[in-house]
C-alpha positions in Angstrom: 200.6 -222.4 54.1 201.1 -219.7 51.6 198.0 -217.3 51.0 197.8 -219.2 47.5 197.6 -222.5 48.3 194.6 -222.2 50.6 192.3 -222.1 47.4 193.2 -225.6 47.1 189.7 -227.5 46.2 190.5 -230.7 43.9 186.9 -232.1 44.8 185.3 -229.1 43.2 188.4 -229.0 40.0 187.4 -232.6 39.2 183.6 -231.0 38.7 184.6 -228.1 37.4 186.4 -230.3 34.7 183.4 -233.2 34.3 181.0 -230.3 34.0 183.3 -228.6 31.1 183.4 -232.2 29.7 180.1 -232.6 29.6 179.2 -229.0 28.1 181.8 -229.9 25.6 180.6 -233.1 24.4 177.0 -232.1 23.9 178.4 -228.8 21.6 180.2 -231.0 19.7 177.4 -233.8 19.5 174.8 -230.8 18.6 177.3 -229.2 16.0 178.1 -232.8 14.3 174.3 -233.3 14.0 174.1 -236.3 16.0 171.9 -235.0 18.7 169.0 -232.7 18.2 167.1 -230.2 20.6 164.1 -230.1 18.3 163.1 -229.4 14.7 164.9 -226.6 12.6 163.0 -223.6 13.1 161.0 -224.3 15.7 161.2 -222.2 19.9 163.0 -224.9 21.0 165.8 -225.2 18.3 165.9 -221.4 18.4 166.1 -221.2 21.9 169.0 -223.8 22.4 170.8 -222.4 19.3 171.5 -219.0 20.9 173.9 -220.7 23.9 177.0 -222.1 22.0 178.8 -218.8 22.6 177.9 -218.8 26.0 178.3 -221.9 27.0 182.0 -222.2 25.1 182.8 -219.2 28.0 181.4 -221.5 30.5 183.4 -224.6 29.3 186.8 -222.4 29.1 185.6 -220.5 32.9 185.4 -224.1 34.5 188.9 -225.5 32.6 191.0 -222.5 34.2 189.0 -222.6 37.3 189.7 -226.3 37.7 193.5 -225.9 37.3 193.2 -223.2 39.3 191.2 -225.0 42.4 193.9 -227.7 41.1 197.0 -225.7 42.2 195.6 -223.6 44.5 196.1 -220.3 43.3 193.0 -217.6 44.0 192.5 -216.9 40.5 190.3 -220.6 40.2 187.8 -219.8 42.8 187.2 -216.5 40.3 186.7 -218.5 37.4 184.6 -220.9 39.3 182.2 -218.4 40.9 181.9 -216.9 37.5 181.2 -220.3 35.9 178.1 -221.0 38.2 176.8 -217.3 38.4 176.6 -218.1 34.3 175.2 -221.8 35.0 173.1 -221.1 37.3 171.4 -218.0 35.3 171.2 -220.2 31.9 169.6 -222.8 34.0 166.8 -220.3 35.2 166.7 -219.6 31.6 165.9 -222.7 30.4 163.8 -223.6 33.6 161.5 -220.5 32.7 162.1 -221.0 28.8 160.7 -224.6 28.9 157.9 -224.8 32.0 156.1 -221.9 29.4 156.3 -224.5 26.4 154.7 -227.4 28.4 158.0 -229.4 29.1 157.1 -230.4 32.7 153.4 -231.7 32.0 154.5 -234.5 29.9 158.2 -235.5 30.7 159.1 -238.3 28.4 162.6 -239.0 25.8 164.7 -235.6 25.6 162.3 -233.6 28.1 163.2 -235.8 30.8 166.8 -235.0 29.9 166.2 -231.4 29.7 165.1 -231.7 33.4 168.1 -233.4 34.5 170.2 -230.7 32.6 168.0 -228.0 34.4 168.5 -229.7 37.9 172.0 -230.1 37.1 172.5 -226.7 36.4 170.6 -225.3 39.0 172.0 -227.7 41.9 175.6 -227.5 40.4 175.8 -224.1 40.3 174.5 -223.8 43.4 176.8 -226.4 45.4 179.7 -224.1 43.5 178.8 -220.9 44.6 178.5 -222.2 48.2 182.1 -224.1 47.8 183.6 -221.2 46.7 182.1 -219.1 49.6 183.6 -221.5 52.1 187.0 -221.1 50.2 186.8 -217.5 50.6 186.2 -218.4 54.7 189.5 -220.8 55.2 191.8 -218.9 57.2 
């Protein structure tokens, strides 16, 4: 087996491509207006308004690091550990950012959503970082 081809991980491509789906389709549902993370002007709209940039480099990370982990060459596993470091720290972003506005004493409609997108982003990036680890092990 060539050097190359032991960073072979389709398991964790196919999430690194559902998770850029899914960062993708909420952008484009926010930017069309059809979804809203509060009113216009208030913490929360300002808070949520400040990630598109950031979570567009997320999206592209986890589309190269998929086809990388795809086809086995090294350079996936990079974009892949860089794609959780980045989830990972937006979700303790948005873990602090929302337990100081009250979101976890009355979870109901788009809090309870927020939670899953916090637990998502906190056990996702997780599971990543730890797959990628055990990539780095294979001899």
């Amino acid at each position: 087996m060539s050097p190359e081809r032991r960073y072979t991980d389709r398991p964790l491509a196919l999430a690194a491509f559902l998770g850029s789906a899914l960062l993708a389709a909420f952008w484009t549902l926010y930017l069309m207006g059809w979804t809203t993370t509060g009113e216009p002007g208030d913490a929360v709209a300002d808070f949520e308004a400040a990630f598109p940039l950031a979570d567009a480099l997320i999206v592209v990370l986890l589309l190269v690091g998929g086809v990388g982990l795809w086809t086995g060459r090294s350079v996936g596993r990079f974009a892949v550990i860089s794609a959780a470091s980045m989830v990972l720290y937006l979700g303790v972003l948005d873990l602090t950012f929302y337990s100081r506005h009250g979101l976890f004493t009355n979870p109901v409609g788009e809090s309870v959503l927020q939670i899953v997108v916090i637990l998502a982003c906190l056990s996702g990036g997780t599971l990543a970082l730890i797959r990628c680890r055990q990539l780095g092990r294979t001899p």
